[in-house]
ZALO-635624 format. One record per residue: x, y, z of N, C-alpha, C, CB in turn. Coordinates in steps of 0.05 Angstrom, whole numbers, padded with zeros to 5 digits, always signed. Glycine has a CB too. Layout:
XYZXYZXYZXYZ/...
END
This chain:
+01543-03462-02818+01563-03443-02825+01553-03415-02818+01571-03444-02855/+01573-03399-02808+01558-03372-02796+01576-03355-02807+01555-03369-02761/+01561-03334-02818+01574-03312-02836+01568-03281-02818+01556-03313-02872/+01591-03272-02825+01585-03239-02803+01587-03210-02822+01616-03234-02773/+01563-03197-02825+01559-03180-02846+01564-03153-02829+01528-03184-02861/+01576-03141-02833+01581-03107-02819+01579-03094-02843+01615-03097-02801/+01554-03080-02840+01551-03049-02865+01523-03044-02843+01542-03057-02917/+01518-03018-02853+01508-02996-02845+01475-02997-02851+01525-02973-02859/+01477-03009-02876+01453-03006-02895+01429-03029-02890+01465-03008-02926/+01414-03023-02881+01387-03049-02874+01384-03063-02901+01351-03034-02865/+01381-03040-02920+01378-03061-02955+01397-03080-02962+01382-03041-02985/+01422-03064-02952+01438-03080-02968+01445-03110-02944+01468-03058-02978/+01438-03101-02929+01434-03133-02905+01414-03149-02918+01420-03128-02868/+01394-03140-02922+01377-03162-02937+01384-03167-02959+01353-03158-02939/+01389-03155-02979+01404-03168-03005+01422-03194-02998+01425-03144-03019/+01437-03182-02981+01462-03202-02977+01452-03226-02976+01479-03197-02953/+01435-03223-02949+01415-03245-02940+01405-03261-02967+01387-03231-02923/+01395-03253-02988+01370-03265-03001+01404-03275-03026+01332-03234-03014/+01415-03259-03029+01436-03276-03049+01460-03299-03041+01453-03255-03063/+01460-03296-03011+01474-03326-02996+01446-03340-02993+01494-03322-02958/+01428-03338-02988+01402-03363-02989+01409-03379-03014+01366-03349-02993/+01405-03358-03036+01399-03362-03068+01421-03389-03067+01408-03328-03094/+01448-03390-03054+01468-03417-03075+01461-03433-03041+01520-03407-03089/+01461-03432-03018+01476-03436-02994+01444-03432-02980+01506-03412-02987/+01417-03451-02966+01408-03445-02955+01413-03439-02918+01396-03455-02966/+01433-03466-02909+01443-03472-02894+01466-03451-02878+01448-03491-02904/+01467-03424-02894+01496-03406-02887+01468-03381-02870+01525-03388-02928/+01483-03385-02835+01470-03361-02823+01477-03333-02821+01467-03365-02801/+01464-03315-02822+01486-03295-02826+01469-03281-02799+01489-03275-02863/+01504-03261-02793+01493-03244-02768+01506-03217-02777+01504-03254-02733/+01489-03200-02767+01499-03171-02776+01510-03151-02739+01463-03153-02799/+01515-03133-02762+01523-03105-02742+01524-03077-02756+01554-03109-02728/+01508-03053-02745+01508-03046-02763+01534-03018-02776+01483-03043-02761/+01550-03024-02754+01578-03008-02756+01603-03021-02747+01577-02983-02741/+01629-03008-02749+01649-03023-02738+01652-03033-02711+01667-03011-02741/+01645-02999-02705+01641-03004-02667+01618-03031-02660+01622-02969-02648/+01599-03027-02674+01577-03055-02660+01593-03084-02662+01544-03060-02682/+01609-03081-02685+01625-03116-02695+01640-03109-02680+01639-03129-02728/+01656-03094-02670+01680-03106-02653+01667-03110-02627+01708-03085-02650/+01650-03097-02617+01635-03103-02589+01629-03133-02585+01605-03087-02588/+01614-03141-02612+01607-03171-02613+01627-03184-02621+01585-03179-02629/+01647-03182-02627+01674-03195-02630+01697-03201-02614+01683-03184-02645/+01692-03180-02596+01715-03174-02569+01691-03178-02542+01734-03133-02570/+01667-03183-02544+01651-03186-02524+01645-03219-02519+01627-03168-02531/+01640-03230-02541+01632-03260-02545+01648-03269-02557+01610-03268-02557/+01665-03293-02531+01689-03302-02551+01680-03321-02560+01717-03307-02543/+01657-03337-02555+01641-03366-02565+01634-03351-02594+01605-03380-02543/+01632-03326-02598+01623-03326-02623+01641-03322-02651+01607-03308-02620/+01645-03345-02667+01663-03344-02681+01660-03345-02709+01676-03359-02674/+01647-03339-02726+01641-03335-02754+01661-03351-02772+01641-03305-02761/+01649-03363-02796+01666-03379-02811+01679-03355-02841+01645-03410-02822/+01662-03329-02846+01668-03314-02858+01665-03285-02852+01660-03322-02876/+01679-03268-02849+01671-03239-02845+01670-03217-02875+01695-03228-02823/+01642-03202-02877+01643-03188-02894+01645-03153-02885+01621-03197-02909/+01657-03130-02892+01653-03110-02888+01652-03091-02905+01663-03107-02875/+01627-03080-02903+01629-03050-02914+01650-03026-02919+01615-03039-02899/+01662-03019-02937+01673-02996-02931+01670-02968-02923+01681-02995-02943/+01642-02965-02930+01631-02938-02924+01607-02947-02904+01622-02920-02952/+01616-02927-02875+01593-02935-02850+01604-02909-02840+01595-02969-02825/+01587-02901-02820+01592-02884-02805+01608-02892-02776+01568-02874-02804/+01612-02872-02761+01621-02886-02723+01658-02902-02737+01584-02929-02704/+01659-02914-02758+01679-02928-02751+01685-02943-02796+01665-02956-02717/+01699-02929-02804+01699-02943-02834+01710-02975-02834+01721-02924-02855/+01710-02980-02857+01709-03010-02868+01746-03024-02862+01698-03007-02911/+01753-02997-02867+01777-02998-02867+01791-03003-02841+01784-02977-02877/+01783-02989-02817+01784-02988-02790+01781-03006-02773+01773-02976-02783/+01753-03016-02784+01746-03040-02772+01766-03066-02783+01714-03044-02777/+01768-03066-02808+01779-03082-02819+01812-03092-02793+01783-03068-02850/+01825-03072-02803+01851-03067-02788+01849-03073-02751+01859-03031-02795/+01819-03069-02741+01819-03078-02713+01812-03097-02711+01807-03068-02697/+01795-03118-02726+01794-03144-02735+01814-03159-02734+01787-03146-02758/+01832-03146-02756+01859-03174-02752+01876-03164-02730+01884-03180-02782/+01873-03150-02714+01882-03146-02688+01873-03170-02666+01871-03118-02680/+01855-03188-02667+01845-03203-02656+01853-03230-02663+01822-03196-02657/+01874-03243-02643+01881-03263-02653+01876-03284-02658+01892-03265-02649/+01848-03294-02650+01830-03319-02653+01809-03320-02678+01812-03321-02628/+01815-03294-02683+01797-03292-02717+01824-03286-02734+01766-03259-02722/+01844-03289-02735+01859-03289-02753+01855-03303-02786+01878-03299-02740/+01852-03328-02770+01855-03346-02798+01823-03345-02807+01868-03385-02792/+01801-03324-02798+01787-03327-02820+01785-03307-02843+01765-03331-02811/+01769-03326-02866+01774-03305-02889+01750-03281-02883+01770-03321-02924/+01757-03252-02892+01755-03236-02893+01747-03216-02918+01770-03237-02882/+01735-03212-02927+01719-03198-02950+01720-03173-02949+01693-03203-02951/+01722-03155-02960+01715-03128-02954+01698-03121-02981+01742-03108-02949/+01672-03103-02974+01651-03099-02999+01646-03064-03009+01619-03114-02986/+01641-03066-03033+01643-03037-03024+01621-03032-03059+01687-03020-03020/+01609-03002-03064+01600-02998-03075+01621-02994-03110+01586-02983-03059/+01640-02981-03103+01672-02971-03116+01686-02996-03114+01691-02945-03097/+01712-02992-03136+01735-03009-03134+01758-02987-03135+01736-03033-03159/+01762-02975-03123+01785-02957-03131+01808-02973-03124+01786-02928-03117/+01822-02971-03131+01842-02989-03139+01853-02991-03111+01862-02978-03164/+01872-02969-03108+01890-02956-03081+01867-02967-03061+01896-02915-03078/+01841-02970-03053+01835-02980-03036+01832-03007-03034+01819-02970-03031/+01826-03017-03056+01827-03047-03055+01854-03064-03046+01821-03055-03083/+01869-03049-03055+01905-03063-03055+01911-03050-03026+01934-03047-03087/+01900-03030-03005+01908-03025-02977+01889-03049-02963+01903-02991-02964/+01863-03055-02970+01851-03071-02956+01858-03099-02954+01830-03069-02962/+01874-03109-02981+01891-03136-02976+01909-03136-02970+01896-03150-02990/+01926-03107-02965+01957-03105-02945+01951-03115-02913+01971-03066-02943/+01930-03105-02909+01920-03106-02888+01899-03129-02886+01912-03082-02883/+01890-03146-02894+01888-03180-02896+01863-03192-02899+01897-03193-02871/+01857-03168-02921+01833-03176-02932+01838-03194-02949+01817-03157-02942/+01821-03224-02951+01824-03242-02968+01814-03238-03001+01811-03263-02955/+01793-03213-02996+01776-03216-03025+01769-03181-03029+01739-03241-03020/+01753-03177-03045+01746-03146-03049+01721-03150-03070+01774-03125-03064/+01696-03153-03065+01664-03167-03078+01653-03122-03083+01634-03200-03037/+01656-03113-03108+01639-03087-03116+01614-03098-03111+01641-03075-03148/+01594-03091-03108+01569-03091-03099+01560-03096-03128+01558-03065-03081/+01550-03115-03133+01539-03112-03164+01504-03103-03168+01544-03147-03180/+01485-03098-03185+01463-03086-03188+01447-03103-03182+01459-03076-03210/+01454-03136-03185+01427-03157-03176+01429-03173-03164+01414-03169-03191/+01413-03183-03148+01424-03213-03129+01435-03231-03134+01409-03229-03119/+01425-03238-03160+01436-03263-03177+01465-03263-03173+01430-03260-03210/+01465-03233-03199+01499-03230-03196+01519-03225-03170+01505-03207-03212/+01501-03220-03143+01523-03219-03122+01525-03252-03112+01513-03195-03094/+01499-03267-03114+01505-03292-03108+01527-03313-03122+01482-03302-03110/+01528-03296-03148+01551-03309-03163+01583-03307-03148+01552-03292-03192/+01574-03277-03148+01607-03273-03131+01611-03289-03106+01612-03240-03119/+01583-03285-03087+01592-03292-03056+01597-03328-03061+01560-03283-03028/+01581-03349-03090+01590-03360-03088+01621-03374-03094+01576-03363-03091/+01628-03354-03108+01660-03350-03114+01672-03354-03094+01670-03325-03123/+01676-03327-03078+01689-03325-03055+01685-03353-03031+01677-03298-03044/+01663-03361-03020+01663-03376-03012+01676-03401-03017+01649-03374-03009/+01676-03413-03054+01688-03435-03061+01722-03431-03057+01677-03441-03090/+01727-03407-03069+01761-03400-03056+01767-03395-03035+01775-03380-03063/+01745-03388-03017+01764-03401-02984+01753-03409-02962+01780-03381-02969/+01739-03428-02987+01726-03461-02965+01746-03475-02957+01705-03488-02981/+01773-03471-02973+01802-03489-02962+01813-03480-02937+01828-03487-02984/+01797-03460-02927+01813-03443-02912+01804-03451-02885+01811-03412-02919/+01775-03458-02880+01757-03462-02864+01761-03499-02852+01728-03452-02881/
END
């Protein structure tokens, strides 16, 4: 299973990393570290097709939001689920990011544990999807 992480932040790539190990050793993850780099590798390699996409909302070159919205512009990644992550929950952003077809909305929580909890959430609600 191949997972596609777009945020900005080297830490928070390895977090991610070490809390999908923690439930899921078997889930690879590939990063980028802005919008512009994921759509390059998205619209560049069409063999490359991820079973989940996560994104940052706050990056520089290109927001969470942006990318998000040029994502489902791409019609062969449609049907996958889609995450958007963010440090905040403000409300108004959460509810534009699922107008626009985000499947989930994961706040960054303080410890691995607790994000592995979530990512294993998310994953169990849209393993049906996959």
């Amino acid at each position: 299973m191949k997972c596609f992480l777009i945020d900005d932040d080297a830490d928070d790539q390895e977090i991610f990393t070490m809390a999908l190990q923690a439930f899921d050793d078997s889930i690879h993850c590939y990063f980028a570290d802005d919008g512009v780099k994921a759509l390059e590798v998205l619209q560049g390699d069409i063999s490359f097709l991820p079973h989940f996409i996560f994104i940052d909302i706050n990056m520089p070159r290109m927001n969470g939001i942006e990318c998000l919205e040029e994502i489902r512009k791409i019609s062969r990644l449609g049907g996958i689920p889609l995450c958007m992550v963010s440090t905040s929950a403000d409300p108004s952003i959460v509810m534009k990011t699922k107008e626009l077809g985000a499947s989930d909305f994961i706040v960054k929580p303080p410890s691995i544990p607790e994000l592995s909890t979530r990512l294993r959430q998310f994953f169990h609600l849209n393993a049906s999807l996959q």
